[in-house]
C-alpha positions as CSV (number, residue, x, y, z in Angstrom):
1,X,12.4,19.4,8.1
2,X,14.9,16.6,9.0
3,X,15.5,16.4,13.1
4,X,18.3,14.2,13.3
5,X,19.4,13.4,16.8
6,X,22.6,13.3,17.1
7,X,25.0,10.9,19.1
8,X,28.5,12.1,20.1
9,X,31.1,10.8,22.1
10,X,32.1,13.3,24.7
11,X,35.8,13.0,23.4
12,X,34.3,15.1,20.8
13,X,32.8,18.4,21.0
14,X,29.4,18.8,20.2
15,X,29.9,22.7,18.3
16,X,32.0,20.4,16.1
17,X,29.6,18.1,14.2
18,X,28.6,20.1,11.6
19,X,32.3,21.1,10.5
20,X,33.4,17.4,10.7
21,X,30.3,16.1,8.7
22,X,30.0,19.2,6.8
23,X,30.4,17.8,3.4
24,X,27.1,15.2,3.7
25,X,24.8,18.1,5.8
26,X,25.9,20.6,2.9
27,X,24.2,17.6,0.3
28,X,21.1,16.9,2.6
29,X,20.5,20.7,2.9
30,X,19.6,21.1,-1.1
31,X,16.8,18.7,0.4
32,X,15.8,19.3,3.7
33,X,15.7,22.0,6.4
34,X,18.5,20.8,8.5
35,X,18.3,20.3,12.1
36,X,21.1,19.1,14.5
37,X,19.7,18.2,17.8
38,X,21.8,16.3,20.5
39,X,20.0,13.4,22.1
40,X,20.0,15.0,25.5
41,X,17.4,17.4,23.5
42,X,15.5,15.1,21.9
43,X,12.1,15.7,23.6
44,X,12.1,18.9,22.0
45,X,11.2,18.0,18.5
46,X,7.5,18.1,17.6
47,X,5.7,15.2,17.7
48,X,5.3,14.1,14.3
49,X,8.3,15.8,12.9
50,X,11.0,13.9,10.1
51,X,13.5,12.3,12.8
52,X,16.9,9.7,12.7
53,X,19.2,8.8,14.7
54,X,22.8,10.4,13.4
55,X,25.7,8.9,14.9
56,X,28.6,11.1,14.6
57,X,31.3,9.2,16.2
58,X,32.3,5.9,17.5
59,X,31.9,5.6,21.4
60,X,28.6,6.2,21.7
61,X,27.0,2.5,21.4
62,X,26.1,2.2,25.5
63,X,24.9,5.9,25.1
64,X,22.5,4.5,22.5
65,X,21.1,1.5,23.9
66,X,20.6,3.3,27.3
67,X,18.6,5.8,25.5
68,X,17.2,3.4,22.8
69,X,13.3,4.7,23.5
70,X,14.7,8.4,21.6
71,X,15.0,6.2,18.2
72,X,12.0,6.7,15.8
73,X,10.6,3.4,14.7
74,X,10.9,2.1,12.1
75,X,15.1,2.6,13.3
76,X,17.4,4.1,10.5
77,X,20.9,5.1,11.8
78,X,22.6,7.5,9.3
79,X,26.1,7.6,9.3
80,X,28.8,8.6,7.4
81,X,31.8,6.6,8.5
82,X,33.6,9.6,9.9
83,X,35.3,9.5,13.5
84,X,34.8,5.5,13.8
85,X,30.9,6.4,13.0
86,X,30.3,3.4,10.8
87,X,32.3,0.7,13.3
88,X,29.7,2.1,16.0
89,X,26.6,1.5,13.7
90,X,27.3,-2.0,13.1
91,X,27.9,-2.5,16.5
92,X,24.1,-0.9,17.4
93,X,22.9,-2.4,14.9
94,X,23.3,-6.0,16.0
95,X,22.6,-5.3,19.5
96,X,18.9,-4.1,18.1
97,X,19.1,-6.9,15.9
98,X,19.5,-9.3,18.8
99,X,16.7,-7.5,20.5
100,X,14.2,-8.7,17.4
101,X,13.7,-5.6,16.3
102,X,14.7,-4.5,12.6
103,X,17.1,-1.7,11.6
104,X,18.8,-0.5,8.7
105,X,21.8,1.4,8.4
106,X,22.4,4.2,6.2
107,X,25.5,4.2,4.9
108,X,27.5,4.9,1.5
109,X,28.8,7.8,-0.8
110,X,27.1,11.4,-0.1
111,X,24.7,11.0,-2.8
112,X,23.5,7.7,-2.1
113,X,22.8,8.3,1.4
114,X,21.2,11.4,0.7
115,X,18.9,9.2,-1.9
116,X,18.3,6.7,0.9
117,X,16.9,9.4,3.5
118,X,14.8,10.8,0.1
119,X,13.5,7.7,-0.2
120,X,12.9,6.7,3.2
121,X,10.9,10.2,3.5
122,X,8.8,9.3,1.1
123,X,7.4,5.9,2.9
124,X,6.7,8.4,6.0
125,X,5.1,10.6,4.4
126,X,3.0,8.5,3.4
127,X,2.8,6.6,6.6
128,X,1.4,10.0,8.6
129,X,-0.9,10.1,5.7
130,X,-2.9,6.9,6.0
131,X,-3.0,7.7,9.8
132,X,-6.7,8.3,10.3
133,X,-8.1,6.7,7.3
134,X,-11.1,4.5,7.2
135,X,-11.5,1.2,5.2
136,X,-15.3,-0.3,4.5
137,X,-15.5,-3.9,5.0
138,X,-19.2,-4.4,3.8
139,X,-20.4,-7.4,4.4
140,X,-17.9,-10.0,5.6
141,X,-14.3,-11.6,4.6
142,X,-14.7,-14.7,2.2
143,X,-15.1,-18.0,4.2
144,X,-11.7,-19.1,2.2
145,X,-9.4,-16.4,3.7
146,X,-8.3,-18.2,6.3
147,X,-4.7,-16.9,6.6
148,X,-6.0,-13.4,5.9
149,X,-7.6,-12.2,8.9
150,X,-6.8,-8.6,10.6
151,X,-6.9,-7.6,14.5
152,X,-8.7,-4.4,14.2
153,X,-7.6,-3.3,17.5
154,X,-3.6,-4.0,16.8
155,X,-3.6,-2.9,13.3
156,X,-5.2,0.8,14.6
157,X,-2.8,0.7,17.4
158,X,-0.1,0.4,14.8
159,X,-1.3,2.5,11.9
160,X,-3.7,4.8,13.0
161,X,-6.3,3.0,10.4
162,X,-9.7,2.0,10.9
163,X,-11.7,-0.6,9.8
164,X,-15.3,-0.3,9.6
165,X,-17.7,-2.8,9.4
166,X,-20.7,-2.0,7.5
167,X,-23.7,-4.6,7.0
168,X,-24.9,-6.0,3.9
169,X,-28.3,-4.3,4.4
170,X,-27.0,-1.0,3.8
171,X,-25.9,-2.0,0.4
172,X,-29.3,-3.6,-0.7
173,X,-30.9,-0.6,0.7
174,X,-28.7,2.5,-2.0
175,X,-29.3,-0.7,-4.6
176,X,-33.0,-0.8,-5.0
177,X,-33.6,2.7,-4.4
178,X,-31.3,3.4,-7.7
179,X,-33.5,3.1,-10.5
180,X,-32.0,2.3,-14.0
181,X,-32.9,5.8,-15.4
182,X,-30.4,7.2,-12.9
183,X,-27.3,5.2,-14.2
184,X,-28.4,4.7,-17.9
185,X,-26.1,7.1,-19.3
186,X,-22.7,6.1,-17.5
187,X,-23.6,2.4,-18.4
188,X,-23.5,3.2,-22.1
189,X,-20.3,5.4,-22.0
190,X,-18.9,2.5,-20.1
191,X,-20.0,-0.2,-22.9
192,X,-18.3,2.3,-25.6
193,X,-15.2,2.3,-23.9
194,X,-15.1,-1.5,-24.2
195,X,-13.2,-3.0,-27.5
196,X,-15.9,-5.7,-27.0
197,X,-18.7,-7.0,-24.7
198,X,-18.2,-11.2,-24.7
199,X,-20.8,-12.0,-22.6
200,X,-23.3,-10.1,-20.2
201,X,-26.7,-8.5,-21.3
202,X,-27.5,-4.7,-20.7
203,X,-29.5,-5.7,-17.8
204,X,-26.9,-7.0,-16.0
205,X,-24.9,-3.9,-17.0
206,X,-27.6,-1.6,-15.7
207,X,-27.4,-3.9,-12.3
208,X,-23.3,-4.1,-12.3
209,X,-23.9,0.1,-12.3
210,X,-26.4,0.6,-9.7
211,X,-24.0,-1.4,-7.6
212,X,-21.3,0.7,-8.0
213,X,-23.0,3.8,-7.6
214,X,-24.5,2.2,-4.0
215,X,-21.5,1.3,-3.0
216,X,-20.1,4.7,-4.0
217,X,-22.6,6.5,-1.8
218,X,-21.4,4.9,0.8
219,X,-17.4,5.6,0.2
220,X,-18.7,9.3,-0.2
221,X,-20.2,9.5,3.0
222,X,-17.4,8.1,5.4
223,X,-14.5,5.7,4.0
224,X,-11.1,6.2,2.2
225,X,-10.8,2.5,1.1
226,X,-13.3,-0.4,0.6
227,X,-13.6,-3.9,0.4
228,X,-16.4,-6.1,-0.5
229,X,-17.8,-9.4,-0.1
230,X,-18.5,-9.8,-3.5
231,X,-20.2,-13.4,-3.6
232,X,-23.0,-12.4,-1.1
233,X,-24.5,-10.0,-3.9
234,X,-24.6,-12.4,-6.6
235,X,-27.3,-14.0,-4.5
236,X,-29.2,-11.3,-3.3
237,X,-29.3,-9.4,-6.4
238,X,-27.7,-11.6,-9.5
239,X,-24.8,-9.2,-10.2
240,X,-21.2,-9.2,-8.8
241,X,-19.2,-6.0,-7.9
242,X,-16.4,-6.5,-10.4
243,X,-17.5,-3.7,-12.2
244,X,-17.9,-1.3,-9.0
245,X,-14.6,-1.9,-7.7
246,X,-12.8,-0.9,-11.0
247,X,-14.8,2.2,-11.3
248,X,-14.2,3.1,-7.7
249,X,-9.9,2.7,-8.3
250,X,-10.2,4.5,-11.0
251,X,-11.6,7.6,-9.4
252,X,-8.8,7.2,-6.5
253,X,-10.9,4.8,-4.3
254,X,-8.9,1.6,-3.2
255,X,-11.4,-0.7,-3.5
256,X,-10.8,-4.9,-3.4
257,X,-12.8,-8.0,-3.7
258,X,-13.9,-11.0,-1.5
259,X,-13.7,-8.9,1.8
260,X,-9.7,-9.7,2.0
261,X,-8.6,-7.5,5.0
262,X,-4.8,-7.6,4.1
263,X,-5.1,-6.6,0.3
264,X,-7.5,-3.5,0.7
265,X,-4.8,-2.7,3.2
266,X,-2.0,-3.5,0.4
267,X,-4.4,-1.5,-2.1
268,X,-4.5,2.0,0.3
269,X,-0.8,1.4,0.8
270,X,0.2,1.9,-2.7
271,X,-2.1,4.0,-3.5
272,X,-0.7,6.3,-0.8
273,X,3.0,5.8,-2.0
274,X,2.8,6.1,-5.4
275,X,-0.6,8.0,-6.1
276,X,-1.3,5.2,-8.3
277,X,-4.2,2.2,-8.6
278,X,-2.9,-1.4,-7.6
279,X,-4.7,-4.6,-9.4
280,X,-5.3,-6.9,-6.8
281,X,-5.0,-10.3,-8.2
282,X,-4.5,-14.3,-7.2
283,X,-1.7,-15.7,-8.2
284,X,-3.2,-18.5,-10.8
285,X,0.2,-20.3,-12.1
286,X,3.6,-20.5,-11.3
287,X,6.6,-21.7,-13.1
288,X,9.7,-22.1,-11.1
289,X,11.9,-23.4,-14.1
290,X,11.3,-19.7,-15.7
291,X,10.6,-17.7,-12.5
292,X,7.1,-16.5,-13.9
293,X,3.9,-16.2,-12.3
294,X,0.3,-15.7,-13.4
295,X,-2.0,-13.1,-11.8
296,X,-5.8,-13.0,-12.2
297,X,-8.9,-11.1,-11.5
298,X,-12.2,-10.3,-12.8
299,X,-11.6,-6.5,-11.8
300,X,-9.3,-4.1,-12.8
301,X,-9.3,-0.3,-12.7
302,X,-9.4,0.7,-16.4
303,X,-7.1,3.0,-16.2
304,X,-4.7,1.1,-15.1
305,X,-5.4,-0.9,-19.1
306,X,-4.4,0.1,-22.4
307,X,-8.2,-1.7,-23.0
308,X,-10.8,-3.4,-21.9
309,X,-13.4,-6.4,-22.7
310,X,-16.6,-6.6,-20.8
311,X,-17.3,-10.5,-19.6
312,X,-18.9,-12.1,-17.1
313,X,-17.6,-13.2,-13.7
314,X,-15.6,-16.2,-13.9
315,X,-16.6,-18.5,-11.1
316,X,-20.4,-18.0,-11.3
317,X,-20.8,-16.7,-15.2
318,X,-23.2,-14.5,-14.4
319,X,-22.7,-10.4,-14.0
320,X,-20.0,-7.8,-15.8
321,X,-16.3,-8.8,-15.0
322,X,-13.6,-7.1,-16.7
323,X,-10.9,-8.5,-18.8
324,X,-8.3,-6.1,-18.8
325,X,-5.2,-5.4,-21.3
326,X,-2.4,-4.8,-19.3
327,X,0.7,-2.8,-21.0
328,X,3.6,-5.2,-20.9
329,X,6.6,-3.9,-18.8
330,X,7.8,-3.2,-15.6
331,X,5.8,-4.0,-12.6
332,X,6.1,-3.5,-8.5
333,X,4.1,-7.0,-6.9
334,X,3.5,-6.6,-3.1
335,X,1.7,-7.5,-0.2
336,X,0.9,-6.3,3.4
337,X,0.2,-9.3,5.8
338,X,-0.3,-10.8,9.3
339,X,-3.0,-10.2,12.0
340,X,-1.7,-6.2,12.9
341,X,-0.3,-5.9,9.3
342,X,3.5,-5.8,10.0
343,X,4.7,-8.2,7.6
344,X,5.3,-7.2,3.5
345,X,6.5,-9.0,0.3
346,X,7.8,-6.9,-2.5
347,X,9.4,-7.7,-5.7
348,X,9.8,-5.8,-8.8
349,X,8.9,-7.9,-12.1
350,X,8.4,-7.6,-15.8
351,X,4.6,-8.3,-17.2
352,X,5.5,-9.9,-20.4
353,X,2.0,-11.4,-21.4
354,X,-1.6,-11.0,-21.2
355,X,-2.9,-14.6,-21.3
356,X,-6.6,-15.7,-21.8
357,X,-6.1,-19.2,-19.9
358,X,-10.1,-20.8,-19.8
359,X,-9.8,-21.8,-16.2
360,X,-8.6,-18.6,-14.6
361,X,-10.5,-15.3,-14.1
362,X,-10.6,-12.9,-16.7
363,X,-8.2,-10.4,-16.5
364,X,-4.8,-12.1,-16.6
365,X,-1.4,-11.2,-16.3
366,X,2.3,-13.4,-17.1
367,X,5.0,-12.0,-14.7
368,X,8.5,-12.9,-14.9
């Protein structure tokens, strides 16, 4: 269903906007179950129904801003130029503009609109989707994230998420009571997937496992998305959770490292869009002369690689880390940001090299 509410001068007859728009509904209908609701009506569509402002003539800018509250956020005004439609947008437009606020216009030939309001279903969608989901945070965010913190209160108020904290403890606990016999098996189908094993013994395989299938437990009983402060465990029981949080994406499980707020957040968001695993990775090198970047991790979901190497965690050598093969081609690099997550970077890129740089983490990726 697509509610658009619909803005009309009163020059023109409101029985007349589907005739004198008829060639663009006629195109959105092959799509959508059309409805044509004037503004007056608004309060009549269900709550979380598909909804844009249509403006369907020129006149009507004062008629907007007086009843700017009726326009969904994030505001999209679809017109199609017809009756000084597209002189009245722009006009809006800046006046929300001037306001602070964002809005887009859309605006074009019949098909690329209706490819615009496609698209622009898709991202809400997928925004009522992640309302009500839960991310982990065990443990605590890295002392080094000092730009990366999130307001739990705002980003819930905004998003509908929740974050929730889960100690440390709880962790240890699921750890020590897996015993080795319990997670043999999926270690060794693990270490045949591997095209080789660089470093790390089987004991620390057998630990890397346990870990994931503690953390796991947890996910199970009460979380869509996790993140985890990976160099607390290396202390308190020698292994890191490289391992776990690449098994966890690839069963569907956004999972990221160092207790970065902002990236598990990135993580459930295009996992939610696309249906697809993210690698969450630190930008390692840049070269401005050739517009190319290096990305790098010691964790990747494995399905996301054509194969993998089993190593040991970069920073502290010790544990299972995962050095990834990454199929060169096209790529999406984003990032979800500020204190109630309303800030995002997105690029599309080429990967065009899997590097093995000594100084970076193991999993590495060149991005032009």
């Amino acid at each position: 269903n697509l509610y658009l509410i619909t803005f009309q001068s009163s020059l023109n007859r409101i029985e007349s906007v589907y005739d004198c728009h008829k060639d663009l509904f006629v195109e959105i209908e092959k799509f959508f179950t059309l409805h044509l609701v004037p503004y007056t009506e608004a309060a009549s569509i269900p709550a979380d129904a598909y909804r844009m402002a249509f403006i369907a003539s020129g006149g009507v800018e004062k008629m907007v801003t007086q009843h700017f509250e009726l326009l969904p956020y994030p505001i999209h005004l679809l017109t199609d130029g017809q009756q000084n439609s597209l002189a009245a947008s722009l006009e809006i437009a800046t006046w929300i503009r001037s306001k602070g606020m964002k809005v887009h216009i859309i605006h074009g030939t019949i098909p690329n609109m209706v490819k615009q309001l496609i698209d622009h279903h898709k991202a809400f969608a997928a925004q009522r989707e992640v309302r009500g989901k839960r991310i982990g945070v065990v443990g605590y965010s890295s002392p080094w994230l000092v730009a990366s913190n999130v307001d739990y209160l705002l980003a819930r108020r905004r998003w509908g998420i929740e974050f929730i904290d889960i100690p440390m403890e709880e962790v240890y606990c699921l750890f020590y009571q897996i015993k080795d016999d319990d997670i043999g098996y999926e270690a060794s189908v693990f270490a045949n997937r591997a095209i080789a094993c660089r470093e790390g013994t089987p004991e620390d395989l057998l630990k890397a496992m346990r870990l994931y299938q503690a953390v796991k437990i947890i996910c199970e009983k009460k979380l869509d998305a996790v993140t985890l402060s990976c160099f607390s465990l290396i202390e308190k029981l020698g292994t890191t959770g490289c391992l776990a949080l690449a098994l966890l994406n690839d069963e569907g499980i956004p999972a990221g490292c160092e207790g970065d707020l902002q990236s598990i957040f990135t993580l459930l968001i295009a996992k939610t869009l696309t249906g697809q695993a993210g690698f969450m990775a630190n930008p390692a090198f840049i070269n401005d002369d050739l517009n190319e970047i290096v990305m790098a991790h010691c964790t990747i979901a494995t399905k996301m690689v054509d194969q993998f190497i089993i190593r040991n965690h970069f920073e502290t050598e010790t544990g299972i880390a995962i050095q990834g093969i990454l199929h060169p081609g096209g790529i999406t690099m984003i990032k979800c940001a500020g204190e109630c997550l309303d800030e995002y970077f997105v690029s599309t890129g080429q990967l065009i090299e899997n590097t093995t740089y000594i100084n970076a983490c193991r999993t590495q990726a060149r991005i032009k």
